[in-house]
N, C-alpha and C positions, 0 to 999 in steps of 0.2 A: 321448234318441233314439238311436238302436243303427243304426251305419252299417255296412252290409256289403259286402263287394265284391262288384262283379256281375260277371262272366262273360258272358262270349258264347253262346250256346245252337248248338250244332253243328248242320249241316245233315244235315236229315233226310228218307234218299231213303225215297220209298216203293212199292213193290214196283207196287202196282196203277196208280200213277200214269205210275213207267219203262213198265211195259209199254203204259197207253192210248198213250203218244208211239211208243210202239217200232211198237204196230198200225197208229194212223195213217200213218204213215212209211210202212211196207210198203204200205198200202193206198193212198197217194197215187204212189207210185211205180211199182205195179202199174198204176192206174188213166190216171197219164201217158205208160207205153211202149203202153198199145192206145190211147191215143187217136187220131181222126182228125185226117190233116193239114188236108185240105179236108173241103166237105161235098159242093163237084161231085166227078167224076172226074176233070177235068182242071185244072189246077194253070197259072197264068202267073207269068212270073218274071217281075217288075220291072224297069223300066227302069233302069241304073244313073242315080246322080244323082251329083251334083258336091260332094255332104258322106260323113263319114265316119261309121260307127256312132254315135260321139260325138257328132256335132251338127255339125263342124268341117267348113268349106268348104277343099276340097285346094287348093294352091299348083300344084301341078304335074298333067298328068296324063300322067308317067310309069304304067306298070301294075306293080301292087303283087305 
């Protein structure tokens, strides 16, 4: 039995592949600067609450 070394098979970019990522990229990023913020016209801001982005209830309520 004839043992041969194997190699690793290099990574192979392929042209039409980069570019479908590259389109959607462009097109998801165009399509998230028009998007709307709301669907009313008028927009409320929430009430501050007592945790932080993370989930974390503040010790203090110093203002940040």
């Amino acid at each position: 039995m004839a043992h041969t070394v194997s190699e690793p098979r290099g990574v192979m970019l392929r042209p039409d592949v980069l570019i479908a990522i590259a389109l959607t990229g462009v097109i998801g990023f165009s399509i998230g600067q028009n998007w709307p913020l709301a669907s009313s016209g008028t927009t409320e801001i929430a009430a501050p609450v007592s945790e932080d982005w993370h989930g974390n209830v503040r010790r203090s309520h110093w203002p940040n």
